[in-house]
C-alpha positions in Angstrom: 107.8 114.2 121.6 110.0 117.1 121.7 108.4 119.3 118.3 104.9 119.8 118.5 103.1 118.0 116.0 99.9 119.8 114.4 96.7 118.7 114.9 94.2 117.4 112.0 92.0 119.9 110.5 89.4 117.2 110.8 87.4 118.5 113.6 86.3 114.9 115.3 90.3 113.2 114.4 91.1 116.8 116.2 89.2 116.8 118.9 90.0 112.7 119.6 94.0 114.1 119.3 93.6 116.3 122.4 91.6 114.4 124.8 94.8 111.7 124.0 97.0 115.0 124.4 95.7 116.3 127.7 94.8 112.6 129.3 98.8 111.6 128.3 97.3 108.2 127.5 95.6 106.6 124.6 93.8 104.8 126.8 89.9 104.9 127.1 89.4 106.9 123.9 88.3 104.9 121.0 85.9 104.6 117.3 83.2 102.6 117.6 84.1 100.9 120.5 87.7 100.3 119.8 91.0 101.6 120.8 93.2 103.5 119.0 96.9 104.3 118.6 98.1 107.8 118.1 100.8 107.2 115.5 103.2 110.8 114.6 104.3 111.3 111.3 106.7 113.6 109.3 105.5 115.3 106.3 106.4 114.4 103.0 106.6 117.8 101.5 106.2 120.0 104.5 108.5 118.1 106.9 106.2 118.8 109.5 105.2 116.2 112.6 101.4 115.2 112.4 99.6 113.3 114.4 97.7 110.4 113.0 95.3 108.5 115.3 94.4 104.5 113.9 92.6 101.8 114.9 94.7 99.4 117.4 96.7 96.7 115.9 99.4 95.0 117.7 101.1 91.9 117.8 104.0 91.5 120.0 105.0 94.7 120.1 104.3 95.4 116.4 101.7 98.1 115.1 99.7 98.2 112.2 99.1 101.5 110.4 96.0 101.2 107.7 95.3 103.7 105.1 92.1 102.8 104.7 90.3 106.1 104.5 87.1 104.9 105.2 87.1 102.5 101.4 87.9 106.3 99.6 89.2 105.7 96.3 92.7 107.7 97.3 94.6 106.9 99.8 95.1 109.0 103.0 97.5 112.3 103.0 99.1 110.2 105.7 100.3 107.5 103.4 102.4 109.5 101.9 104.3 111.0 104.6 105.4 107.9 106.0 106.2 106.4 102.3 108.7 109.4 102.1 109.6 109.2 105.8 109.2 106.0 107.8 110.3 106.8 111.1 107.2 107.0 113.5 106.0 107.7 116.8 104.1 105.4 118.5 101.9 105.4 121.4 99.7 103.2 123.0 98.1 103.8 126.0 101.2 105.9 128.1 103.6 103.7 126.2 105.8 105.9 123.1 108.5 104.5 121.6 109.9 105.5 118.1 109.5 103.3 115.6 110.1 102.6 111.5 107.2 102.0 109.6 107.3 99.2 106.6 104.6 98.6 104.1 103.6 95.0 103.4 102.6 92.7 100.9 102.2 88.9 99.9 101.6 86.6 102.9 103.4 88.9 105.7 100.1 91.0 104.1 97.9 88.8 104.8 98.5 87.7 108.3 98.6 91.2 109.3 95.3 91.9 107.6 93.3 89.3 108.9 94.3 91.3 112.9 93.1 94.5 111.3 90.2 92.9 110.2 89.8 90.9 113.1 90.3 94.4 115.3 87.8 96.3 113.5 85.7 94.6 110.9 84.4 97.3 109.0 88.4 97.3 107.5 86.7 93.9 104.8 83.8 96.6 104.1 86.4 99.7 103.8 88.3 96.9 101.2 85.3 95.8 99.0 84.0 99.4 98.5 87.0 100.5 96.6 89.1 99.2 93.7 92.7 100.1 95.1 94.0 97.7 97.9 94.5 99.4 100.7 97.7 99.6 102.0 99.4 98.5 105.5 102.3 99.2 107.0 103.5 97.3 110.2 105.6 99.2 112.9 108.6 98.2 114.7 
């Protein structure tokens, strides 16, 4: 990644950004026991590269990016950014590629939700506690 993206002013999404960062691999850093994929973004407004680190989703190659926010009512500042700009960075492990990030719905929806849920399963608890449906957006 040739521009330095910024880091979260979330303190623990921070912190998790540098260990990735400073190791060069997403590899052994995880939430609740799980691996994550450090995604970069481009600012909607701001045009600026941010770094988003998600749950791991993957099928063949594909990523999933979900906005879940913990079940919040809005959805994250993240969202946004790659609705207005789609092209993302992906890397897993010491794996990076660029990729273009689509959101999904009806049955394409569905399959991919079922890996996030089956991936990390507080994603069905995240769902039931808000009223929006929280949206997904596969990489590739």
């Amino acid at each position: 990644m040739s521009e330095q993206a910024e880091l979260s002013p979330t303190d623990w999404v921070r912190e998790q950004t540098q260990r990735i960062l400073e190791q060069g691999t997403t590899d052994g850093v995880e939430v609740y026991d799980r691996p994550i994929v450090l995604f970069t973004t481009t600012g909607a407004q701001s045009g600026k590269k941010r770094y988003v680190p998600l749950m791991r989703v993957e099928e063949n190659g594909r990523y999933l990016m979900v906005a879940s926010k913990g079940g919040d009512p809005k959805h994250p500042a993240w969202y946004f950014n790659v609705k207005a700009n789609p092209a993302v960075t992906v890397q897993d492990g010491e794996r990076i590629f660029e990729g273009t990030a689509r959101e999904l719905d009806g049955d394409e929806r569905q399959h991919w939700w079922e890996l996030a849920v089956a991936a990390f399963p507080p994603y069905a608890e995240y769902q039931a506690n808000t009223s929006r449906q929280i949206p997904i957006f596969v990489v590739e």
